[in-house]
N, C-alpha and C positions, 0 to 999 in steps of 0.2 A: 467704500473708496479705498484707491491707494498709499498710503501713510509714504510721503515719500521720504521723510526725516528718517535719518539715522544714526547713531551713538555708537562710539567704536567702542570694541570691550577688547580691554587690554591683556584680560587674561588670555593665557596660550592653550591651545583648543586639545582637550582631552584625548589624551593616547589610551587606548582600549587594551587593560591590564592582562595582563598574562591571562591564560588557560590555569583557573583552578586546579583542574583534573592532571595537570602534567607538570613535571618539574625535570629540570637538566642534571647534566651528571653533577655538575657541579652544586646544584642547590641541595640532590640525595646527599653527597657527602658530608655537607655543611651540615643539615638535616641530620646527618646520624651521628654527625660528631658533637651537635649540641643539644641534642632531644631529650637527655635523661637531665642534667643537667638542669635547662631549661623548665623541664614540667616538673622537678621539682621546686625549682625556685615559685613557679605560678600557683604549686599549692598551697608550700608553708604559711603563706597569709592566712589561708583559712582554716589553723589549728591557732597560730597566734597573731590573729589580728590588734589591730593596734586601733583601734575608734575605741576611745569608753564607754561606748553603749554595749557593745561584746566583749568584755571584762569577765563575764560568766563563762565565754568559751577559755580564757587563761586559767580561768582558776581550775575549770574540770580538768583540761591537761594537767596543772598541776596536781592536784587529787590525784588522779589516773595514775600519774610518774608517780608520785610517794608511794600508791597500793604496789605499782610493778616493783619498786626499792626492797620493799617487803619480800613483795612474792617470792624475790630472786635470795633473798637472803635467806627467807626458811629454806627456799628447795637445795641451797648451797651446802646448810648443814646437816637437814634431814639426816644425810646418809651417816652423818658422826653418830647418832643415837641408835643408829640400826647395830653396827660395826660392834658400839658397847653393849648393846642388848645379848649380841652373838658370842661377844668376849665372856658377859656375864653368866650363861649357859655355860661356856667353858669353865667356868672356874676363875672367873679372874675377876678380879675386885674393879667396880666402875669407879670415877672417881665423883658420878653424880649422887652414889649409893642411892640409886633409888631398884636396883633390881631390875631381874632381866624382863619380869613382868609389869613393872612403872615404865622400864626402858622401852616396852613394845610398844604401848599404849602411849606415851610419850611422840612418840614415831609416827602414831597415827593420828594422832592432833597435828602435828607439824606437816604432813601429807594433807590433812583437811585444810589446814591454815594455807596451803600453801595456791591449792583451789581456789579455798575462799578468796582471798587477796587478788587472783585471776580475774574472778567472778566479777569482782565489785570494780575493778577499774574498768573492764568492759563495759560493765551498764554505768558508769560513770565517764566515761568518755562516746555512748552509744549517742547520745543527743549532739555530738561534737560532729561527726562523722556524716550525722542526715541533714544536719546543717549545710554542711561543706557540701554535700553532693545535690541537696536541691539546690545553693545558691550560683552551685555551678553550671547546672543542668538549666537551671532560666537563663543566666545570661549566656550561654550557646546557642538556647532560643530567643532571646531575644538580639544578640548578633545577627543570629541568620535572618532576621526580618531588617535588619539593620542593612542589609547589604543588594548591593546594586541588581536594577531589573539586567541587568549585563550577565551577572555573575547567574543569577538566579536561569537563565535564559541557557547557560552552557554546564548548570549544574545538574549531576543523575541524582534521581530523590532516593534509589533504591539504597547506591551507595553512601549516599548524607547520612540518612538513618541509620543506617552500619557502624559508621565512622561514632557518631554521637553516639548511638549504645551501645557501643565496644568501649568510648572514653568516658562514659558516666559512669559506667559499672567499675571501672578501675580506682576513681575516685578512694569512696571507702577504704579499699583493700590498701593503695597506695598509701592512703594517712596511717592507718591501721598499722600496718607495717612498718611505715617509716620508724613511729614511735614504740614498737613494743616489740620488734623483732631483732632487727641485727644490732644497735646499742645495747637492749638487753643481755641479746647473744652474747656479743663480745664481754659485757659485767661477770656474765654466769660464769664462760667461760675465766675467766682470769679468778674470780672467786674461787673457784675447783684446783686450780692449776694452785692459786698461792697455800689451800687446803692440803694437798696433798705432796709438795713441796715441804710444809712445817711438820705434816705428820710422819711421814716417809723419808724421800729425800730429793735432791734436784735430779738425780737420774732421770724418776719418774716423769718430771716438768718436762725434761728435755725428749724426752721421747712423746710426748701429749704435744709438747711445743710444733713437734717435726710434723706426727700426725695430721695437727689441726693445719698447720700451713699447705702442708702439699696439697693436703683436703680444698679447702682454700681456694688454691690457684690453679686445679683444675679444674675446678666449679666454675669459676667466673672465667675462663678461659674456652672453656665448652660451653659453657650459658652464650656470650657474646657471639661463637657462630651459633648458636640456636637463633636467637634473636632474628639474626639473617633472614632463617628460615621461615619466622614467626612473621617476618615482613611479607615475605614471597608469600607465604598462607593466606595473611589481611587481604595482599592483593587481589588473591583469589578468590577466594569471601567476598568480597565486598561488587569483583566482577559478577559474579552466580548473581548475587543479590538483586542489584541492579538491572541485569537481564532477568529476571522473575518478575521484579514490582513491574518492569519498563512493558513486559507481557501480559500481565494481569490486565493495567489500566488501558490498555492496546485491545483490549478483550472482546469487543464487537470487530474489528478490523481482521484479529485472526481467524474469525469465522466466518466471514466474508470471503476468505481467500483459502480457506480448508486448509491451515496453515499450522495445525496442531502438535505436526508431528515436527513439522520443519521448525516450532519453539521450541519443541520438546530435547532434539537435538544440539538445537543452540542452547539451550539450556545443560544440558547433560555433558557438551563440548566443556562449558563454564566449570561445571562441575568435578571435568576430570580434571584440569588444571590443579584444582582446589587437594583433590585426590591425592595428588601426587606428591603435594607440598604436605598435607597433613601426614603422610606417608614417612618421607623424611623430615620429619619434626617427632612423629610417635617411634621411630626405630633408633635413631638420634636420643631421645631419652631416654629409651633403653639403655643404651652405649655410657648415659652420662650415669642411669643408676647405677649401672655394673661397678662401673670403675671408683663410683663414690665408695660403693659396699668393699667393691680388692681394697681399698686406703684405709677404711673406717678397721676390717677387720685386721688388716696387717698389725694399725696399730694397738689395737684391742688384743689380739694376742701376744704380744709382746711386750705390750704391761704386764699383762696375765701371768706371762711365764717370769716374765721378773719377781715379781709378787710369790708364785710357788716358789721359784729360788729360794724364797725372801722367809718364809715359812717353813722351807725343810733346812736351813741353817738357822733356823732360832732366832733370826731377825727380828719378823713379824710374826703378828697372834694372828689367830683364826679369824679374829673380828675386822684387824685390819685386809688381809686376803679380801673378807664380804668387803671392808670398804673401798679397797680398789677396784673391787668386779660395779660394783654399787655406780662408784665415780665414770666406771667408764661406761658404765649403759648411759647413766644423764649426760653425757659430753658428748654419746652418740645419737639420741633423739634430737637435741638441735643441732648437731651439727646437718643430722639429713635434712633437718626443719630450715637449715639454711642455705642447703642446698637449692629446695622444693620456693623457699621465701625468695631470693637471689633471683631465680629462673619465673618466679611469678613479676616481680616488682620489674624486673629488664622489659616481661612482657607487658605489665600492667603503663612502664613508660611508652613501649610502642604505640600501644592502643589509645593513650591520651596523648601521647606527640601530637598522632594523626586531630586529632580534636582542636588542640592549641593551634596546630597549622590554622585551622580553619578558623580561627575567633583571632589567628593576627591576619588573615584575609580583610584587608585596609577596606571601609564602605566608599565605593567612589563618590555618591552625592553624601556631603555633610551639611549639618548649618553650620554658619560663621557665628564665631564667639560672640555672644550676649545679640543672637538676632533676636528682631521684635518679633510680634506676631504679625500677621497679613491684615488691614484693615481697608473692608471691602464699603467702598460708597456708593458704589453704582455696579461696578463689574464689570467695567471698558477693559478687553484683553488686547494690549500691543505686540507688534514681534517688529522688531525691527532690526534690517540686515540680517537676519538669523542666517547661521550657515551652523548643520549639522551632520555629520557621519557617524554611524557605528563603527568604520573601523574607517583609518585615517585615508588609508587608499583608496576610500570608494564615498565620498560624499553623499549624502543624500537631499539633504536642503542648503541650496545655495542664495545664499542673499533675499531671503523671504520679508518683504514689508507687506505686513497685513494690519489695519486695523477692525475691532468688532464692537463697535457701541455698546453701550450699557440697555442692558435690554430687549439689544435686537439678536435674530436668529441668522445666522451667518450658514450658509454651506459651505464644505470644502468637496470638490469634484476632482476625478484626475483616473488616470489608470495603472493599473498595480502598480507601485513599486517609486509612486513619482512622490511620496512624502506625505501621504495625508494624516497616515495613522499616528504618523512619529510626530505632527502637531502634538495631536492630545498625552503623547507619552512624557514630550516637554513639558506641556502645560501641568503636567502632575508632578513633574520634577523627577521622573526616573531618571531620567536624564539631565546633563546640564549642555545648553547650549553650545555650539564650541566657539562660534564669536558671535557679537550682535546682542540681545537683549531681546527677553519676555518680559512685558509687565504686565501687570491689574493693577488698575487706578492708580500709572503710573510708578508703584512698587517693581523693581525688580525680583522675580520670584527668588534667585539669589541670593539674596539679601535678607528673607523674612524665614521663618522657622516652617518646616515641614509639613510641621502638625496641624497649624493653621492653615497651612496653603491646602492642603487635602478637604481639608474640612470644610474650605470655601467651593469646594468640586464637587458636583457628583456624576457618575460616570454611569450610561447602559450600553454595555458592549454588544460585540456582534453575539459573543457566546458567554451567554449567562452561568457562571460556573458555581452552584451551590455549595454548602455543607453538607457532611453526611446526619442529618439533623433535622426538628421539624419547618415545616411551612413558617410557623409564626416565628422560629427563632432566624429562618433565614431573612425574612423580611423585619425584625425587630435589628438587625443585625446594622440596618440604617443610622439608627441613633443609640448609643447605649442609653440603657436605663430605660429605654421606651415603654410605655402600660399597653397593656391586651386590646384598650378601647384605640391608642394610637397605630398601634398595629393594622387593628381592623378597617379603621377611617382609610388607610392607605390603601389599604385593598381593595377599597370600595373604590377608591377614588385610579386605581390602576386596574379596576373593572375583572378584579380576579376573585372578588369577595363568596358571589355566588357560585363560583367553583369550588371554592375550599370548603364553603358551609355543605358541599353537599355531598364529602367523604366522609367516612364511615368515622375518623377521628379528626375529622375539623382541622384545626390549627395546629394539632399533635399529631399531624401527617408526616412520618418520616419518608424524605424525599431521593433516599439513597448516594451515593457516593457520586460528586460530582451531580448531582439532580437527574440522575438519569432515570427515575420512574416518573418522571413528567417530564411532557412534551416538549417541542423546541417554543411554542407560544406561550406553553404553561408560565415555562423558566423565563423568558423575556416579562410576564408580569408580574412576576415574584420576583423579577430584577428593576423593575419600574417603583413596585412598592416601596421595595426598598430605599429607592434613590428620592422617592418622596416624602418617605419619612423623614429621610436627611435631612429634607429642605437648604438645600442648597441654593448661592444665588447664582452660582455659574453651574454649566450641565452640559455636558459633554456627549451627545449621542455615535458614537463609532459604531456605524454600519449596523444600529441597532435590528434591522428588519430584516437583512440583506439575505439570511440563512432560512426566510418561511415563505412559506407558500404566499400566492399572491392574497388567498381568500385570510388566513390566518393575518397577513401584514397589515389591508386594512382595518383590519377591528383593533390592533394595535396601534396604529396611527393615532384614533381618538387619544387614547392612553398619554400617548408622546407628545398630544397637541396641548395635553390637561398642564403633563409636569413642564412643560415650556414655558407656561404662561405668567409674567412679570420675573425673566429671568432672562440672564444672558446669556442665548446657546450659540455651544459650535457643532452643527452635523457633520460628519464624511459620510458620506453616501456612495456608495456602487449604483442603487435605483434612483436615476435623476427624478422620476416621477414622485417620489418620497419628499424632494425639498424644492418642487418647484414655486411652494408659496412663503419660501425663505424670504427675509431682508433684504439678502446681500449674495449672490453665489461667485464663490472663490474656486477656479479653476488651476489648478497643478500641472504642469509637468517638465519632468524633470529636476524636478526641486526648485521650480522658481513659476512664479503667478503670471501667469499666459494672459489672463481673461480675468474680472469680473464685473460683475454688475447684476440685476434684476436680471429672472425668469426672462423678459420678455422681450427688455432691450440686448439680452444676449444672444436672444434666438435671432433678434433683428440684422445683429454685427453678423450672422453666417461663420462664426471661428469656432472654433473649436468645439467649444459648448453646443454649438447648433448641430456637430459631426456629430460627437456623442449622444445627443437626441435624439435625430434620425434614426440612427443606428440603432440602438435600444426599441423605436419604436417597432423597428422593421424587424427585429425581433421576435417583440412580443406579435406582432401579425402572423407570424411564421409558427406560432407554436399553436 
């Protein structure tokens, strides 16, 4: 029957969010003016969280930072012990008196210590680091399972996986470096600089001063157009990528159309793109090492020669000379180190920008704060007034009142395009209505938590899409925690049992990618099973038959008629012959209920339903 009651819903009817995949000038700009920024502020929580049950992650950074305090502090004096060692060789009295032979050996403890101390804050902060990067790597995935069948529907999977192991691999590096690279840097540095200032004199500072700055600000100066580049590259990457995976999973369709070369090309197009960028990104670092190396050595010889001055007028000893030469090779490995650090962390922010984009990509369906669960008494589905669009200019359900009793099996009929399938895409909640109201028993699915409402569903679509995994685990995949004996009862009971018992490994049948090494009837009872196992009190069949032969469909019917039985279903059907011993048949079009009634009194009315009939039949006569 027609429900002709209606409930206005006051909410305003869902605008269909931007295009993932593309962004305006104006959001790139925004985008790169707050990306470093930003992805640093989204990591620091996971070096110093603040819950006290990760107290342990504070203290290892602490530790960590105390060992780096050290490390910097031997490697800063080290070179005073070499200088006396060398003085001491000359002739000249230490003032540790321990000799130029204590003084070597001295030198090279301070060189071990200064490792050691390396060593132990790395494996002391190593457990800090895999933390931070698995717990950021689940919630990206579980984000993206978080996010709308919309987004999911215009998103490329080639590119997602790109994006995500481009920003998880940065992770590490990012922490890693925040805390032990350029703060350190900057310590060492000014350690050296006040060292050789007290032993020498300010000249020297000032010309290390000048050095490190110019150094400095051509680095981050040419880093920032790399970065550019390093974006135009991702692009590139991430385009190739996405045309490979999009090829691959394509991969009966291109051979259907001898179509190998014509991917190969669109593949290789992608690829030069990628070419070109990595091209000027690798010639571009070149350019940047040169001119790091003209600064580094400018200034390095120019100590140098100060320092000989400094020695052939009786200034300086022998030992200080080795301690100038000493101080300016350690001021030159990090300074390159900050070079190579600077142009990594710029990149390592592009690469998790692109990630963080995606984890603030907002889920269009949410639950409403503190919703209950779904509590199913019978499983009477309402829709009343439903009006629904994918995109606001093109409606697809207008003003739908349907009801489906508890228990009974409802058809929905109609021809392409008139709203059938987007019923069942409501009733699971990918979507949310855009006015009007869905309920079960009365519940507006709106209102009750996700995780129940799914859980009250179960669904056999037109196209059974498996794991790359065995039989038992795609059909256990019904209920978590299910046993081998409940597995099997379902299989029996979805009439696939004696199929599987009769592979070479039974229920450890891997079924390959997408289920494609069993058939189109296989995978429909290995999708029945499953949905029996659920035991669900509502069931949803979408066009479950609609893709098999007619001999394959009915021996699957039995199957469909078993998991039906004392539950509430809604069919869509393409084959009217499939639901003509329904309940209730609901006819569609145009987004709005034309017709329903019984099989029999609708063939009697002559509308629509009866056209459709005909039609079909005169069909199958013809074939």
């Amino acid at each position: 029957m027609v429900n002709s009651t209606a409930s206005v819903n006051t909410s305003p009817p869902l605008a269909p969010p931007s295009d993932p995949n593309q962004t305006g000038p104006d959001d790139v700009t925004k985008s790169e003016r707050r990306s470093g920024w930003r992805t640093i502020r989204r990591v620091l929580p996971y070096l110093w969280p603040s819950q006290p049950a990760y107290a342990w992650v504070r203290l290892r950074v602490v530790i960590a930072m105390t060992m780096l305090i050290f490390s910097k502090t031997v490697a800063a004096t080290t070179p005073l012990l070499y200088a006396q060692a060398v003085d001491a060789l000359d002739g000249a009295a230490s003032p540790l008196m321990l000799g130029a032979v204590g003084l070597t050996v001295a030198y090279g403890l301070a060189r071990l210590g200064n490792v050691g101390f390396q060593q132990l804050r790395d494996a002391v902060f190593a457990r800090v680091a895999q933390r931070a990067l698995r717990r950021l790597a689940l919630e990206t995935f579980t984000h993206i399972h978080a996010l709308s069948l919309r987004y999911h529907i215009t998103r490329k999977t080639g590119g997602l996986s790109r994006i995500i192991e481009r920003g998880v691999k940065g992770v590490e590096f990012l922490l890693r470096f925040l805390l032990f690279s350029i703060g350190p840097l900057i310590l060492e540095l000014i350690m050296i600089a006040g060292i050789l200032a007290w032993v020498l004199d300010f000249s020297y500072l000032l010309v290390i001063a000048g050095t490190i700055t110019l150094y400095a600000v051509f680095t981050f100066r040419v880093t920032e157009w790399r970065v550019k580049l390093r974006r135009t590259m991702n692009t590139q990457d991430t385009n190739a990528n996405q045309k490979a995976i999009d090829s691959l999973l394509n991969f009966e369709t291109v051979k259907y159309f001898g179509a190998e070369a014509r991917e190969a090309d669109r593949y290789d197009a992608s690829m030069r793109g990628y070419e070109a960028a990595a091209v000027k990104t690798a010639t571009s670092l070149a350019a940047l090492n040169f001119g790091q190396s003209l600064i580094i050595t400018t200034g390095l010889v120019t100590v140098m020669v100060m320092a000989a001055l400094g020695v052939e007028a009786g200034r300086l000893s022998i030992g200080q000379f080795v301690l100038v030469n000493a101080y300016m090779i350690q001021i030159t490995m990090p300074l390159n180190f900050l070079g190579t650090v600077y142009r990594e962390i710029r990149q390592g922010l592009v690469d998790m920008g692109e990630m963080f984009d995606l984890l603030e990509q907002p889920a269009e369906v949410t639950d409403r704060p503190n919703a209950p669960d779904l509590k199913v008494t019978g499983g009477t589905i309402t829709l009343r007034a439903v009006e629904f669009g994918y995109d606001a200019q093109r409606p697809i359900l207008q003003g739908v009142d349907l009801t489906v009793p508890a228990g009974q099996t409802v058809a929905i009929v109609g021809a392409s395009g008139s709203g059938k399938s987007t019923i069942g895409r409501l009733l699971f909640r990918f979507y949310d209505v855009g006015a009007g109201a869905l309920e079960i028993d009365g519940q507006d699915v709106r209102s009750v938590t996700q995780t129940s409402l799914r859980e009250a569903i179960g669904v056999v679509p037109q196209d059974t899409v498996l794991f790359n995994d065995t039989v038992g685990y795609n059909i256990g995949y019904g209920r978590d925690g299910a046993t081998q004996t409940d597995i099997e009862n379902a299989a029996r009971a979805a009439q696939i049992h004696d199929f599987i018992a009769s592979l070479p490994d039974g229920y450890d049948t891997k079924v390959g990618e997408r289920g494609l090494k069993l058939s189109g009837g296989e995978k429909q009872r290995v999708g029945i099973a499953r949905t029996l196992l659920k035991n669900p009190p509502i069931l949803l069949l979408d066009e479950a038959t609609s893709a098999l032969d007619t001999e394959t469909e009915a021996s699957i019917q039995g199957a469909l008629a078993l998991a039906s039985k004392g539950r509430t279903v809604i069919t869509i059907a393409h084959r009217l012959s499939t639901i003509a011993n329904a309940d209730q048949i609901v006819v569609l079009e145009a987004g709005q209920v034309v017709e329903q009634g019984t099989h029999d009194a609708l063939l009697a009315d002559q509308g629509r339903y009866a056209h459709l009939w005909h039609m079909q039949l005169s069909e199958d006569e013809t074939r």
